[in-house]
C-alpha positions as a Markdown table, in Angstrom:
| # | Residue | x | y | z |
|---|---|---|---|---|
| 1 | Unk | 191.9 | 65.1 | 13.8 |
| 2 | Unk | 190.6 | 68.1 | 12.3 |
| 3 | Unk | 193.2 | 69.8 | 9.6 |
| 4 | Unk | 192.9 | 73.7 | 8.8 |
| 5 | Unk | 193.9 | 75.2 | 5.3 |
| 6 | Unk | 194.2 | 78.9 | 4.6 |
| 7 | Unk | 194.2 | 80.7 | 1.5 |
| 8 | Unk | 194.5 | 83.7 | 0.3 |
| 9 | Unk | 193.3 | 85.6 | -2.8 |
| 10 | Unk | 193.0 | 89.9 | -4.6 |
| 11 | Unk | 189.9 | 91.2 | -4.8 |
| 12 | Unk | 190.4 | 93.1 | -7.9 |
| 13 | Unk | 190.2 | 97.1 | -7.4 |
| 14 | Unk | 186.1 | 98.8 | -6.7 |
| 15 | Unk | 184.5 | 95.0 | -6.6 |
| 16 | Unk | 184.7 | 94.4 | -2.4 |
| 17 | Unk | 181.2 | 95.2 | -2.3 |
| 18 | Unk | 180.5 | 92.6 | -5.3 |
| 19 | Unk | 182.4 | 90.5 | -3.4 |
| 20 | Unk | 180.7 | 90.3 | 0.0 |
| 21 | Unk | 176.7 | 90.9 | -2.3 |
| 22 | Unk | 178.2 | 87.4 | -3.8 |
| 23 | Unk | 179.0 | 85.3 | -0.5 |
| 24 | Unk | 176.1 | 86.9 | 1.3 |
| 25 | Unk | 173.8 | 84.9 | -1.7 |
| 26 | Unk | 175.9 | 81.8 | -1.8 |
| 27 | Unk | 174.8 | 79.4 | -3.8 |
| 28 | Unk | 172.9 | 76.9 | -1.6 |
| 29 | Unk | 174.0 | 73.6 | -3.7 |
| 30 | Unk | 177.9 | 75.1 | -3.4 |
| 31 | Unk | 176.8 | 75.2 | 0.4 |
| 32 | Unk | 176.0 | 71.6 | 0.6 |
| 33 | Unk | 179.1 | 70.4 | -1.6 |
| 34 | Unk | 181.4 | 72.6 | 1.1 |
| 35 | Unk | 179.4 | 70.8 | 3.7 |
| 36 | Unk | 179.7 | 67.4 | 1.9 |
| 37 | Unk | 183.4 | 68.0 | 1.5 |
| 38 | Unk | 183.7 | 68.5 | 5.6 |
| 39 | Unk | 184.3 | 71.7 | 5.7 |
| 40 | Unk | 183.3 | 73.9 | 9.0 |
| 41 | Unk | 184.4 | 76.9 | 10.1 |
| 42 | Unk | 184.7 | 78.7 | 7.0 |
| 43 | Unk | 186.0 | 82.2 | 6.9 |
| 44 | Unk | 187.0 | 84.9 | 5.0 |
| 45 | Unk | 188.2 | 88.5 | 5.6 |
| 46 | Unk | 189.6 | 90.8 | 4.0 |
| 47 | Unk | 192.4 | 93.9 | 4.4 |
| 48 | Unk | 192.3 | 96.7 | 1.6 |
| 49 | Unk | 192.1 | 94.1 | -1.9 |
| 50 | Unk | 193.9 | 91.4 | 0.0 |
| 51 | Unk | 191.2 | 88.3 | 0.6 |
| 52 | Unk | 192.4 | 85.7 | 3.6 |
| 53 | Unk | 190.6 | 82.4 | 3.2 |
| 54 | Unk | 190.3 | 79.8 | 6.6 |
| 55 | Unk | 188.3 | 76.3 | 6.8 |
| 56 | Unk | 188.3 | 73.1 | 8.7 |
| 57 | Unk | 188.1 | 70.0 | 7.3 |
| 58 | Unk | 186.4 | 67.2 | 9.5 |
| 59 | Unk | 187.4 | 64.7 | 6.8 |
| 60 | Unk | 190.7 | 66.0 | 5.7 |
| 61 | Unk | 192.1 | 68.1 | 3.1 |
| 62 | Unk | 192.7 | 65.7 | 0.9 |
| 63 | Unk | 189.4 | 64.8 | 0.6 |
| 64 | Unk | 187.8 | 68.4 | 0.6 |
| 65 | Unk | 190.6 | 69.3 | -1.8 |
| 66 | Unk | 189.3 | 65.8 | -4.4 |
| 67 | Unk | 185.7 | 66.6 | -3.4 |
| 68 | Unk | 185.7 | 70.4 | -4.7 |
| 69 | Unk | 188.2 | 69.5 | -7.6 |
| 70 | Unk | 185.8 | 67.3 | -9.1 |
| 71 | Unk | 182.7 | 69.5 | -8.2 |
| 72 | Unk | 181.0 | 71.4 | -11.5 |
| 73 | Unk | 179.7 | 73.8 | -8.6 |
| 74 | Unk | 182.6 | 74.8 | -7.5 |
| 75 | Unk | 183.7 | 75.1 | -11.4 |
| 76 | Unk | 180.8 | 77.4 | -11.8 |
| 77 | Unk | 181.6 | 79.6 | -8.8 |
| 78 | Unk | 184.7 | 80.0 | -9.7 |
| 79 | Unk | 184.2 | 81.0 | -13.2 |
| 80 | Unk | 181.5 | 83.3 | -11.6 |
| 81 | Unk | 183.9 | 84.7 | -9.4 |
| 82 | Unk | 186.3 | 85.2 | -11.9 |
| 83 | Unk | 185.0 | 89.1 | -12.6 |
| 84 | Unk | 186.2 | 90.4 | -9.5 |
| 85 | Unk | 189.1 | 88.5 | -7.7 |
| 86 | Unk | 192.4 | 87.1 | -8.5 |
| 87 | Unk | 192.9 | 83.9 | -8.1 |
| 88 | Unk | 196.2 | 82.0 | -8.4 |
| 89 | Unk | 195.7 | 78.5 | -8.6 |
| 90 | Unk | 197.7 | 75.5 | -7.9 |
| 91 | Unk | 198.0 | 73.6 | -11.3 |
| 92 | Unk | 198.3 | 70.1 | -9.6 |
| 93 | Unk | 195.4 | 70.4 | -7.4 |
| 94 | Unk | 192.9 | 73.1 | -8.9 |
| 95 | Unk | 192.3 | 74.6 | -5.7 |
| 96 | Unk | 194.0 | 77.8 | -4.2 |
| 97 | Unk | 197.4 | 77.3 | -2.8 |
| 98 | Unk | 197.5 | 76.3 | 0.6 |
| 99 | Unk | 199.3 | 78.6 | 2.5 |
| 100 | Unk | 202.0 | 77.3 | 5.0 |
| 101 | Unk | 201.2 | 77.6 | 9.4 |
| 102 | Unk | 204.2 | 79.0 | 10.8 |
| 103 | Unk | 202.5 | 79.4 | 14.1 |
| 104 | Unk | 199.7 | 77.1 | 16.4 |
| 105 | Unk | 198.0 | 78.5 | 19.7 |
| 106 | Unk | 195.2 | 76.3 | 21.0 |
């Protein structure tokens, strides 16, 4: 079964446009480690400063949460990042908050 985790992030205020220049030249080892950690169907969008992050994980989100955790890529992106959002992070697991589904429709 295929889990879904949301996000969400604050782009911080004039750096949208950095933003997007960033994620259209993703990295293309941080790509592969996304990939490796099975996650598909990754989207983000955005309303004013407010980011909303969506993925699937094929292998679960434990495992994509362990895989990106213990990734230096994904260390390095975030640090890179780190100019132009705001990113609350969950101390136990490193990795954005996962947000709560209140609602399903499939």
């Amino acid at each position: 079964m295929i889990e879904r985790y949301a996000w969400k992030a604050v782009v911080k205020p004039g750096m949208l446009d950095e933003y997007k220049r960033r994620h259209d030249n993703i990295w293309p080892e941080l790509k592969a480690l996304l990939k490796s950690a099975g996650i598909k169907n990754y989207t983000i969008w955005n309303v004013g400063n407010e980011l909303f992050g969506y993925y699937e994980c094929e292998k679960g989100i434990d495992f994509a949460a362990k895989t990106q955790a213990e990734s230096p890529i994904v260390d390095k992106w975030n640090e890179y990042m780190k100019d132009v959002m705001i990113m609350e992070m969950d101390p136990v697991t490193g990795a954005q908050p996962k947000l709560t589904q209140v609602f399903f429709l499939e």
